[in-house]
Structures are given as structure tokens and as C-alpha cells.
C-alpha positions as CSV (number, residue, x, y, z in Angstrom):
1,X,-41.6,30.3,-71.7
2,X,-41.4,33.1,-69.1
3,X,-40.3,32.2,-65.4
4,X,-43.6,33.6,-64.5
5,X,-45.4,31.1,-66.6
6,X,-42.6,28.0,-65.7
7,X,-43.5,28.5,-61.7
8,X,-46.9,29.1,-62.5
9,X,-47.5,25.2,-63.9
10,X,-45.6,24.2,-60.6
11,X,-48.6,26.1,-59.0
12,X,-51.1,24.4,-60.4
13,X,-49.9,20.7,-59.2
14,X,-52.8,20.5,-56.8
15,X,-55.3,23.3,-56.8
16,X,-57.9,23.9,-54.6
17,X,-61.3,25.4,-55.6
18,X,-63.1,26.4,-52.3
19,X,-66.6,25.5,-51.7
20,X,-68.5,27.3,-48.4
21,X,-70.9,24.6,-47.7
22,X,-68.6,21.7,-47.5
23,X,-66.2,23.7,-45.5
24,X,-68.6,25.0,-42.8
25,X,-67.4,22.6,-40.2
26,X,-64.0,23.0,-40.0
27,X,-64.4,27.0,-41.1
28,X,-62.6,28.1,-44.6
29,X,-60.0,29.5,-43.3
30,X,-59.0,26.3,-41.2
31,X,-60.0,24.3,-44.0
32,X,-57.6,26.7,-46.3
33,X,-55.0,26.1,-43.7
34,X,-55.1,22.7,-43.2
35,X,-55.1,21.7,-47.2
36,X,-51.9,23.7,-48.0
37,X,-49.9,21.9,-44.9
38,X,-51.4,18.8,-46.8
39,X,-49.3,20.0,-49.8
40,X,-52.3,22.1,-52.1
41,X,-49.6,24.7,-54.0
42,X,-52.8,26.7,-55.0
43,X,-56.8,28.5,-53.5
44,X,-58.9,29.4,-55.4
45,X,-62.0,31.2,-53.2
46,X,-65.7,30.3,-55.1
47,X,-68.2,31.4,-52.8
48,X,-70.8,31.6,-55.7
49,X,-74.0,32.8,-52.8
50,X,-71.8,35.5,-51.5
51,X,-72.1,39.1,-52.1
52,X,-68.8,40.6,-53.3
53,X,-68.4,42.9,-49.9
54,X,-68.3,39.0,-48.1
55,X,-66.1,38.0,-50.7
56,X,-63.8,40.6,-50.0
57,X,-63.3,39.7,-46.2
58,X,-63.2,35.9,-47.1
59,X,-60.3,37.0,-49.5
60,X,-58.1,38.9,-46.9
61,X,-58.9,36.4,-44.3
62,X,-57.8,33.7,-46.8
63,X,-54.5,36.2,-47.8
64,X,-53.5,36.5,-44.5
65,X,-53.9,32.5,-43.7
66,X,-51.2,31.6,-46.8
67,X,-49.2,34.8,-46.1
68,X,-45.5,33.1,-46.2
69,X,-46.6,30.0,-47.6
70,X,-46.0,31.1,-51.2
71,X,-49.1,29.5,-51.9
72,X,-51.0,32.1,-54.4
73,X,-55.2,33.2,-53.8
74,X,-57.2,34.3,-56.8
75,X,-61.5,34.7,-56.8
76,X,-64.0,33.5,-58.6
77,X,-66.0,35.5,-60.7
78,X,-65.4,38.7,-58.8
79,X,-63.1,40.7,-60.3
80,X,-64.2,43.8,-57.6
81,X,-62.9,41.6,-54.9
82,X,-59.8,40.3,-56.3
83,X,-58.9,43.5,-56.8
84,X,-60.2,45.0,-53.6
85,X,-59.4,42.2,-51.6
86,X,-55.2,42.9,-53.5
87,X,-55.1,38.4,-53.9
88,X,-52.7,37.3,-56.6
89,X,-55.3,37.0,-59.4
90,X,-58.9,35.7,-60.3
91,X,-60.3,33.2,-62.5
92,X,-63.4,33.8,-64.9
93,X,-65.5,31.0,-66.9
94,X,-66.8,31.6,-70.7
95,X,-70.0,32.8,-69.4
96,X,-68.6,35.7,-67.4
97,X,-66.7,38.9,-68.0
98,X,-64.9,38.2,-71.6
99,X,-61.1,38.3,-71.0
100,X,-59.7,41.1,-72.4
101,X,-62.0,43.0,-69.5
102,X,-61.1,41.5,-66.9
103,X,-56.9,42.2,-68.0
104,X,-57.9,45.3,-68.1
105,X,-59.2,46.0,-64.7
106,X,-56.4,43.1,-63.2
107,X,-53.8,44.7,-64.5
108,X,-50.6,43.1,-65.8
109,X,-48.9,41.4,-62.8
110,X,-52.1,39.2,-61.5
111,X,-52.7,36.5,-62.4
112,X,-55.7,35.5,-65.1
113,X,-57.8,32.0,-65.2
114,X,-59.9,30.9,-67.7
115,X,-62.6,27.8,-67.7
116,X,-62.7,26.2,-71.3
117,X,-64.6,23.1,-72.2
118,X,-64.4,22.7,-76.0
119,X,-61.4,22.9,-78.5
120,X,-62.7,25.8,-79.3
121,X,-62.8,27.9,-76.5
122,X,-59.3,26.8,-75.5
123,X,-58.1,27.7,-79.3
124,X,-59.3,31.4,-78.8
125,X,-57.4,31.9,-75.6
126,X,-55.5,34.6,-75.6
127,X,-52.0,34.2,-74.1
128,X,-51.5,37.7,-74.0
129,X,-54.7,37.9,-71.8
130,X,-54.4,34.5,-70.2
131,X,-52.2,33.0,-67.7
132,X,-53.8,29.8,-66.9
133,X,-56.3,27.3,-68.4
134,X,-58.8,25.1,-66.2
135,X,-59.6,22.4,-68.7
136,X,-62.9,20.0,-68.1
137,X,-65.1,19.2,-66.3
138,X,-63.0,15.9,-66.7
139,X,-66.0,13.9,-64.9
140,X,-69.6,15.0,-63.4
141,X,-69.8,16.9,-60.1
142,X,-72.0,17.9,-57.7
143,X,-70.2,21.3,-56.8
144,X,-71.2,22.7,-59.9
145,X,-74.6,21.8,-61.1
146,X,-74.4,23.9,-64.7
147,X,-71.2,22.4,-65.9
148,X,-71.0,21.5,-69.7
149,X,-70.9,17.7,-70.7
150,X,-68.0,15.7,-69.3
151,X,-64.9,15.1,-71.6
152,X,-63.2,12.2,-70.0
153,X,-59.6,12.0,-69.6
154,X,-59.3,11.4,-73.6
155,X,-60.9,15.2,-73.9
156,X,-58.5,16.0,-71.4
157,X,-55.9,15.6,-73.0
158,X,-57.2,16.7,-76.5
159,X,-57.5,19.7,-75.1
160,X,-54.4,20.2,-73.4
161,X,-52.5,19.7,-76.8
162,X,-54.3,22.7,-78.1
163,X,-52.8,25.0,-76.1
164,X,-49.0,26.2,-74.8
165,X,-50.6,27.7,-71.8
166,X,-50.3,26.5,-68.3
167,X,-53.4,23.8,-67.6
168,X,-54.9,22.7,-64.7
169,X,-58.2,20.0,-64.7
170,X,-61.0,20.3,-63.0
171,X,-64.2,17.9,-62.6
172,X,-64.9,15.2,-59.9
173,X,-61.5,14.1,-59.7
174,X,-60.0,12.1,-56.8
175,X,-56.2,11.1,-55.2
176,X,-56.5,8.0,-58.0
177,X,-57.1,9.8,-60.6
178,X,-53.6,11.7,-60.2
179,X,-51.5,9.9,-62.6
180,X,-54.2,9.7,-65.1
181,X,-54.8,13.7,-64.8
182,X,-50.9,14.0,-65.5
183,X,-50.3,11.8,-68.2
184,X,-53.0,14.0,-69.9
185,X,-50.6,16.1,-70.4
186,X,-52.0,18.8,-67.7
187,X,-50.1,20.5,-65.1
188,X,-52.1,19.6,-62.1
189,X,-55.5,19.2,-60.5
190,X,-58.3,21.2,-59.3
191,X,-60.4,19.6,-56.8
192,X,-63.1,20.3,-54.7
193,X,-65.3,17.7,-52.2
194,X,-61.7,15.7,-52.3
195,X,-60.4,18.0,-49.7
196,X,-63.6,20.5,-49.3
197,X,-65.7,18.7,-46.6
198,X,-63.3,15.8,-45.5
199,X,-62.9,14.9,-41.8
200,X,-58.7,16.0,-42.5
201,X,-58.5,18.5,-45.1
202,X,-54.7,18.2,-44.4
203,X,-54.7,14.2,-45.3
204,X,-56.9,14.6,-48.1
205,X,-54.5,16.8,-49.2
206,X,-51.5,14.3,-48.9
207,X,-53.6,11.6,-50.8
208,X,-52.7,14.0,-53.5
209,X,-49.5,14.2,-52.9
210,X,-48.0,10.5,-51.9
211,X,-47.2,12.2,-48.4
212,X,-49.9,10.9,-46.3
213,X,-48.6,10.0,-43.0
């Protein structure tokens, strides 16, 4: 295992997927701000209405917020505003540009993310291509309405035995269901509305992280 990949699963302890609508009162940048003093070691900007020129400025204002924190950034589904936009990476689902594409137009030193839901998809991962895996959804959730069937922790970890990658779950999960997401055999959590949307992005984030004041 490369360093890269061995501080990479550090990364992914608590992983924040970004979601515009739940943020709007506190502003995602704030909101941004205020999870990773909570303790979230990784962003991840969705903005899935946005055009790629807003994505772009919600990118650098998002690179700018974590500058220092070595917290990394990647995008969504918008590989012309990671790379515009210079954040550490981007994430794609199966439905989206395959892989060995998206590689090509990152480059070698960004990072890659890939949704897989079935043994199957996770199987034909390419670690050569691939960084990351987001496993799941582990439960239903409202934040993304055309997710595949849920898997439950049991597919969870299923699924994380099929693969030496770094792994990250995503899908309705909550602070309790930490040490059920790690015993999965996962390297950490993505979560949305658990922090997204909270009166104290910041304490939401310490629920996470046993470091609520």
C-alpha cells in the first residue's frame, strides 16, 4: 500500500458530501467551515442543480475555506470544474463518465472516487484508475432520490471485502451508526443531512467524532 493510499483511508474517517439546500442557512462555505472544526477530514461539493461555471466558484470558495486545514475538496460529477476549479480530485457514480475518462482528463496526482452498489461494480474497479470507493447506499435517503436498493450494513461489509481499495459508506447514516459503519470493515463515513442542515454544523460534526463539547 502506497502512503498516498494509507493517508488517503485516514481521509475518509468522516466525509462530508455537500448538499445546497440544506446548507442555505448557514451558507456553504460557513457550513464547510464549521463541519471540518467539528472534526470532517474530507468535502466533497454535490451541487447537482448547478451549472458547472457555479460550480467552479463554489469550488474555489470551498478551496480557499480548507486552505491549511489539510482537509482535501473533490466535485461531483464535474470533472470541468474539478479541474478548472484546481481541488484535490472528484468523484463519479456508475452512471457518469466511465473511469478510465475521467483519469485521463484528472491526471495522475488527483484524486479519483467511485460510487459502487453491487459486488459487481466494486469487482471491476480499477485500482489503477481508482483511488477511493464510496460503498452503499447503506440505508435510504432523501438527499438522493435515485439511489439503488439499500444494502444494509451486512452489504456493507460484503462489499468492502471485495476490494483492497480505500472505502468510505455512504447512505442515511447517523453519529450511532459509527461503530457499526467501522466494524464493516470501511474506512469511514459519508454523510449528508447529519451535518448538512443542522442548527451546529460544527457539533454535528463532533457527534461523529466523540468530541462534542
Amino acid at each position: 500500500m502506497t502512503d498516498l493510499r494509507q493517508k488517503l483511508r485516514q481521509q475518509l474517517r468522516l466525509y462530508l458530501v455537500t448538499d445546497t439546500q440544506l446548507c442555505r442557512d448557514d451558507g456553504l462555505v460557513e457550513t464547510v467551515r464549521r463541519a471540518v472544526a467539528g472534526g470532517v477530514t474530507m468535502v466533497q461539493l454535490r451541487a447537482k442543480d448547478a451549472a458547472t461555471r457555479d460550480r467552479v466558484q463554489m469550488a474555489i470558495a470551498l478551496k480557499d475555506a480548507l486552505s491549511g486545514t489539510g482537509v482535501p475538496l473533490v466535485v461531483n460529477d464535474d470533472l470541468d470544474a474539478a479541474i478548472a476549479a484546481d481541488v484535490d480530485g472528484a468523484h463519479i457514480g456508475q452512471g457518469d463518465m466511465a473511469p478510465a475518462k475521467a483519469r485521463a482528463l484528472l491526471g495522475p496526482d488527483k484524486f479519483l472516487g467511485l460510487s459502487c452498489e453491487t459486488q459487481q461494480t466494486v469487482q471491476a474497479a480499477d485500482p489503477g484508475l481508482v483511488d477511493y470507493l464510496g460503498l452503499g447506499p447503506v440505508f435510504g435517503t432523501a438527499t438522493k432520490t435515485d439511489h439503488k436498493a439499500p444494502i444494509g450494513f451486512d452489504g456493507l461489509a460484503r462489499l468492502a471485502q471485495l476490494t483492497a481499495l480505500p472505502t468510505v459508506a455512504i447512505g442515511g447514516l447517523k453519529a450511532i451508526h459509527q461503530a457499526q459503519v467501522l466494524a464493516s470493515g470501511v474506512d469511514g463515513q459519508a454523510v449528508v443531512s447529519a451535518i448538512c442542515g443542522q442548527p451546529d454544523p460544527k457539533a454535528a460534526a463532533q457527534r461523529f467524532t466523540g468530541k462534542e463539547q
